[in-house]
C-alpha positions, 0 to 999 in steps of 0.5 A, a space after each residue: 799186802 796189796 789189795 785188789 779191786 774189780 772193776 765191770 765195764 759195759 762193753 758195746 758192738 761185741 757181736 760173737 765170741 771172737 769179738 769177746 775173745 779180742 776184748 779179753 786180749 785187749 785188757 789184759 794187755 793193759 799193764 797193772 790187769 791181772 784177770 779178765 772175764 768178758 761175758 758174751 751174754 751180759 755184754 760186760 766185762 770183769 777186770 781185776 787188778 791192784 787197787 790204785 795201780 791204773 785208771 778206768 780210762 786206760 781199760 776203755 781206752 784199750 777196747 774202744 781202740 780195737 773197736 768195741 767202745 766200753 764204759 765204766 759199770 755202775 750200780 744202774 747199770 743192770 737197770 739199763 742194761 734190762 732197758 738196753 735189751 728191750 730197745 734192742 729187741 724192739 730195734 730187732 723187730 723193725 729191722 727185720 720186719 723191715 728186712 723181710 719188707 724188701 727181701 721177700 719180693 726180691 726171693 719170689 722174683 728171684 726164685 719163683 722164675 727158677 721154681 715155676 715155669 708159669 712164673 718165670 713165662 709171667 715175669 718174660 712177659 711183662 716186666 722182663 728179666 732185665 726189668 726183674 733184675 733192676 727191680 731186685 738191684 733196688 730193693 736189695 740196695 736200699 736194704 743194704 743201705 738201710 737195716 743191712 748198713 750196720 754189717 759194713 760199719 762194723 764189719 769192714 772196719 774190723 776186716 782192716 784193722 786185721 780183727 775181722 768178726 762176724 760182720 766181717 763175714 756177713 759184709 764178705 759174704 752179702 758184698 760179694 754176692 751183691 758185687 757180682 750180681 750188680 757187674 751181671 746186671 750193667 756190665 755183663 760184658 765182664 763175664 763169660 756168657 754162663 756166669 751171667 746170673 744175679 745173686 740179689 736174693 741170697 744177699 737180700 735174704 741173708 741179712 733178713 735172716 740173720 737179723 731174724 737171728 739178731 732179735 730172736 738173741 736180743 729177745 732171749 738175752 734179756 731173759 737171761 738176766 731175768 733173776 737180777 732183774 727180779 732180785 733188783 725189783 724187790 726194793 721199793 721205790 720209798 720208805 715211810 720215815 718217821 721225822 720229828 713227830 711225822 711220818 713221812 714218805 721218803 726216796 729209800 736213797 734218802 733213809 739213814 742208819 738209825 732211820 725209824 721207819 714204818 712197815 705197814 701190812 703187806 709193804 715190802 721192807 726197803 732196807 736192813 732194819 731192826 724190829 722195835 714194836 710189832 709182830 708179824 709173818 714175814 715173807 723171805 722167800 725172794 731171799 732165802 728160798 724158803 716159801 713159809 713166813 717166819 714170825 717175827 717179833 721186837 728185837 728181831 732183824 728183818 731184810 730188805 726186800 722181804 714182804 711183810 704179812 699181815 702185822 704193822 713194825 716199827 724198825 729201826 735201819 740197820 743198813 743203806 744202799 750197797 751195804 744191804 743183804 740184798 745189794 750184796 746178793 745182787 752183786 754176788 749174782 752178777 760176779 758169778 754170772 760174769 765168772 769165767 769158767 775153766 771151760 771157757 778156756 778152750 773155747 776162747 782160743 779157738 774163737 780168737 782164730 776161728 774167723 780168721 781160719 774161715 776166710 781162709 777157707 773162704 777163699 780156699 773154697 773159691 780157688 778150688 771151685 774156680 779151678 776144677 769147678 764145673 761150668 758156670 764156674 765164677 757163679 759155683 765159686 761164689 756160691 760156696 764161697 759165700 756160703 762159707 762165710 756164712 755159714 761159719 759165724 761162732 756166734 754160738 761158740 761165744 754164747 754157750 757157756 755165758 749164757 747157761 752161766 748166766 741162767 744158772 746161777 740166777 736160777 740158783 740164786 732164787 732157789 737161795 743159793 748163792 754161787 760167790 765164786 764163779 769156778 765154783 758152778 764147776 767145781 761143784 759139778 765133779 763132787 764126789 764127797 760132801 763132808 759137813 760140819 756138826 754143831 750149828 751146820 747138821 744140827 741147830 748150834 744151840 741146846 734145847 730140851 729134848 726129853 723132862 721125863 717126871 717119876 710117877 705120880 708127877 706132872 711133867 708141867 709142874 716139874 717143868 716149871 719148878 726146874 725152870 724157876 731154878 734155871 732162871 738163876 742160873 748163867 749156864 747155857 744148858 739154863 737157857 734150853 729149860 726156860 726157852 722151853 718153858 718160856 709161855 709158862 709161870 713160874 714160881 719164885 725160887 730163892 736161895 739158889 746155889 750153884 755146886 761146882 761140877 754137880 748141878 744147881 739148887 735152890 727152893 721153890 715153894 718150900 721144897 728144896 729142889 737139886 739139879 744135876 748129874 748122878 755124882 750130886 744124887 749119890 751125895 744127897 742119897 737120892 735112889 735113880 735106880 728107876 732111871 738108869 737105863 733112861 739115862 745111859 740110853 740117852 746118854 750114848 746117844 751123845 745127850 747131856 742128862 741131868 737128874 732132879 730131885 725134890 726134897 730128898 727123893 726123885 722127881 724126874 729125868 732131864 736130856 738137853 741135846 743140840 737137836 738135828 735140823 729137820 732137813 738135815 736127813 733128807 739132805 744126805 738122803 738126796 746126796 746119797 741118790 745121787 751117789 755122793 758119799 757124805 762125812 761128818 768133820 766135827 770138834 765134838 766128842 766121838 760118842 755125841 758125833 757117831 750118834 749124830 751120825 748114826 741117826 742120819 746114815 753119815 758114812 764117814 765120821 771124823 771127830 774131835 779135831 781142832 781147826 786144823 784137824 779139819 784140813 788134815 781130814 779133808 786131805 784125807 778124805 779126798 785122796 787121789 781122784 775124790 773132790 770134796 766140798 765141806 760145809 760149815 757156819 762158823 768161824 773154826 770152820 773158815 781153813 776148812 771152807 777155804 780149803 776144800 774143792 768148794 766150801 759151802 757156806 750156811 748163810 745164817 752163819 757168822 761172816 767170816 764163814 761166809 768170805 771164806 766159803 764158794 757158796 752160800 746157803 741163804 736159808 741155812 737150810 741144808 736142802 740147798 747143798 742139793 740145790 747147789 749140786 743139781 744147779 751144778 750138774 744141770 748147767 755144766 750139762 747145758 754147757 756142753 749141750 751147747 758147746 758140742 752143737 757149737 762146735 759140731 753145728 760148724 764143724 759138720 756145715 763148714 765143709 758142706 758149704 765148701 762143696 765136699 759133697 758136690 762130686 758125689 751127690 750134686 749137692 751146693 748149699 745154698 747161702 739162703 740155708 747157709 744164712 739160717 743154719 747160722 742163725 738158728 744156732 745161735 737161737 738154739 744155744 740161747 733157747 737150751 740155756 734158758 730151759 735152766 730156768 725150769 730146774 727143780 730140785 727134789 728133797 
């Protein structure tokens, strides 16, 4: 089987979905390619193909020819493009500033002489108006020329290679109006007496305004990457590395497996390692979501990026570079954030026609205007013509899905949820049925003790204790839940311990003989449990392992070992009922322990005692005509399910190959996170078409008023000016909507 490989490019000059639209074109035309993602907001893209079946310079080769120069991504490259936004967004700030420099006198000349009659009699009066209109000339050339270049080199070479962008139109539209303007002002002879009039102030005041538009995107662009850049900054720069009989401070790029390395109060860990000696609390709430330290100790894992608390550890590395927890959150972050949603589809088609369809209506508006237009008619045609142009750009269209995409799943990812596979932040959003796995997923996946209920006259501590020495000797799991539960206490010596087969244990402690076991082994000893029999069948129907113990001869108590339900597990499906989500149970269980599990967290579908294979056949069930069904689990008899749900939500603090097979990924193990996932879901697709309908309506409403349609009627011609900030206010808005995301919060 051939393996495939994913490759990120930086791709350089996209400016509108148009442009990301023919980058796409352009990879996928690349023989080998078999997927592409080109993300808007993020400037990359993701290409999928064979692995060895092409070279990286064949797909840079193929955007660099249509204009758009790409290089190869690497693991800086996210450090740069954080850098790359803020020089863009300081570029932005002197171009406008610069802009707005030059433009705002050429308006007030322009447009006061127009306003007010006492300037228009002060203009007249000293300069003239063939002084105001060379002063205009000037002051809109040299912008033009100076922060106004960069809309000529991009845009008209893209005009000429047939794949004209937003440039394109701001070029069209600002050329036009300075064109006109300037055969007004030298040659005037040229055009009819009514037509002689200057346009210098809409060209002047477009390009201010859109590159008023240009830094306000910069500025919000940057902070859409925000969670990556958080998640990247929690790696410390150096590690403190015992060498020989040293410590040492050491670049992390430095560190080894089998490093020891030291970890001093309050130091985040820099890498994967492995307590060796110490305690302390450990933060990983940038990892998980989870705002409580946990305790760890020697012989515990520990998590690069994690904050210690108030303890020194000792550790040694377990894992470097790339193949750390958080390097590979970082890259699960980002192939998500580059994801190509369903949706998007639509909306890439339309872009990739969208330009050339406004020229033509561009130039369709100039012929109507100057064959049944009123006087002046080449000054009415220009206008509405310009102001199509203008008005048109899909700016917004390119940036309404990659850019909520992108805030959404970063803000996911510091609620601790992970999104591995892009469609899955859609998928996830029409869900309907949440089914969940049993053992390990809505319970802890190992047993503990429940209840030691001693018979009178006894100390359940002293009980406690006698049945742990006996326990010790034993190898069965249930053993392990009474001396975990009696692990702070001292024990006594048991001796002559014996295991008897399919009954219990035994063994003597301080000269009393002690049995372990079920009700087969005390009706063998002739030991009365009358006093416990509505004890043990109560715990018993509620899917408890019960044991009885005696000591010498007569009873001494009562034990239940469970696997207990998570704390959240309730408050989970509670959410999920709220939002109107119906919740399953599918389990390899026995039916009595699974519809007590059920029964104690209002599950309203139970499915038990299936196989591996017997959990797909419930999905299919389950999900019946119109439902789609998400499945979550943690361990590897749970993967056909993961994968074969509608999304597969996996517990992060499960095995790994639960984790590959699954969409998503709850980094805490806590279940609160499926309703994390839903919510970061549901919120993001809505933004999403928050922003596609003002994409689409803001153009398909505005495109016609700037052709003129409401001229005969009402008098109404838009002007370039409004054309120009209409424009940039929509993108502005769409990245403005998509970065509320980040203020989304989830109620357990």
């Amino acid at each position: 089987m051939t393996l495939d490989q994913t490759q990120t490019l930086s791709i350089n000059g996209m400016t509108c979905g148009g442009c990301a639209a023919r980058v796409e074109k352009a990879l996928r035309s690349v023989p080998g390619v078999t997927e592409v993602s080109v993300n808007l907001a993020s400037d990359t893209a993701m290409v999928t193909y064979p692995q060895g079946a092409l070279q990286i310079d064949a797909l840079t080769k193929a955007t660099s020819d249509i204009g758009y120069p790409a290089t190869a991504a690497t693991k800086d490259t996210t450090k740069n493009q954080a850098v790359k936004r803020r020089e863009e967004a300081a570029e932005g700030a002197r171009a406008f500033y610069f802009a707005a420099a030059l433009a705002l006198p050429v308006v007030v000349l322009a447009m006061g002489a127009h306003m007010f009659h006492a300037m228009h009699m002060l203009i007249a009066s000293t300069i003239g108006q063939q002084g105001s209109w060379l002063i205009q000339f000037v002051l809109t050339a040299v912008l033009i020329l100076g922060p106004g270049r960069k809309f000529y080199t991009v845009g008209i070479p893209a005009l000429l290679r047939g794949a004209p962008d937003m440039n394109s139109l701001v070029a069209l539209g600002t050329g036009a109006a300075f064109t006109y303007s300037t055969v007004a002002l030298f040659l005037p002879q040229l055009l009819p007496a009514a037509a002689r009039e200057v346009y210098f102030e809409a060209a002047a005041a477009i390009i201010a305004l859109i590159l008023l538009g240009r830094w306000l995107e910069a500025r919000a662009k940057g902070r859409t990457g925000l969670a990556i850049q958080k998640l990247m900054g929690l790696q410390p720069n150096t590690a403190r590395v015992k060498r020989g009989s040293d410590w040492v401070d050491v670049d992390i790029s430095a560190l080894k497996v089998g490093d020891q390395i030291l970890i001093r109060p309050g130091e985040r860990l820099p890498t994967d390692a492995t307590i060796i000696s110490g305690e302390s609390g450990i933060d990983e709430s940038m990892i998980t979501g989870e705002p409580m330290p946990l305790r760890k100790t020697a012989g515990d894992p520990v998590t690069g990026g994690t904050v210690n608390g108030t303890g020194s550890l000792t550790c040694r590395v377990t894992s470097v570079g790339d193949d750390t927890t958080l390097a590979q959150i970082i890259r699960m972050v980002q192939q998500a954030q580059g994801a190509r949603l369903p949706i998007q589809g639509l909306v890439d088609r339309v872009t990739l026609w969208f330009v050339p369809a406004v020229l033509a209506v561009a130039l369709l508006t100039v012929a109507v205007w100057a064959i049944f237009g009123p006087s002046p008619v080449f000054s009415h045609a220009l206008v509405a013509g310009v102001s199509v142009l203008i008005i048109a750009c899909p700016c917004a269209m390119g940036l309404a899905t990659p850019t909520s995409i992108m805030v959404g799943t970063g803000r996911a990812a510091e609620l601790g949820v992970l999104f591995r596979k892009g469609d899955a932040l859609q998928g996830l959003g029409s869900v309907n049925i949440v089914a969940f796995d049993k053992t390990g997923t809505l319970t802890q996946g190992r047993p503990a003790l429940t209840a030691l209920i001693p018979a009178l006259g006894r100390s359940r501590d002293s009980l406690l204790a006698q049945v742990a020495a006996v326990e010790t000797q034993s190898e069965h799991p249930i053993s392990s839940a009474i001396t975990t539960a009696a692990k702070n206490m001292t024990l006594p010596e048991a001796t002559g311990f014996q295991a008897i087969n399919g009954q219990g244990v035994t063994a003597s402690v301080n000269g009393q003989e002690i049995h372990i076991g079920n009700a087969r082994l005390m009706e063998g000893l002739q030991v009365d449990t009358t006093g416990f029999a509505r004890e043990f069948d109560a715990r018993t129907g509620q899917g408890e392992t019960v044991f009885y113990v005696s000591i010498s001869g007569k009873m001494a108590g009562l034990i239940a070992i469970s696997d207990p339900i998570k704390p959240d597990s309730k408050a989970a499906i509670e959410a999920l009922h709220d939002r109107g989500i119906k919740v399953a149970m599918i389990t390899g269980d026995d039916p009595k322990t699974a519809q007590s599990v059920a029964a104690r967290l209002g599950i309203d579908h139970v499915v038990a005692g299936v196989l591996p294979d017997g959990k797909i056949a419930a999905l299919d069930q389950l999900r019946g005509q119109d439902s789609h069904i998400a499945f979550v689990g943690d361990g590897i008899n749970d993967a056909p399910a993961l994968a074969h749900a509608n999304v597969g939500i996996a517990i992060g603090t499960g095995t790994d190959v639960a984790i590959e097979s699954a969409d998503v990924v709850l980094m805490s193990g806590s279940l609160t996170g499926v309703n994390s996932a839903i919510a970061v879901s549901q919120e993001t697709l809505r933004n999403i078409r928050q922003n596609l309908f003002w994409a689409f309506g803001y153009n398909v409403a505005l495109i016609p008023v700037a052709a003129g349609v409401l001229y005969p009627m009402f008098g109404i011609l838009l002007s370039p000016i409004l054309a120009a900030s209409a424009m940039a206010f929509s993108s502005v808005f769409v990245l403005t909507n998509a970065l509320r995301l980040r203020r989304i919060k989830v109620q357990v």
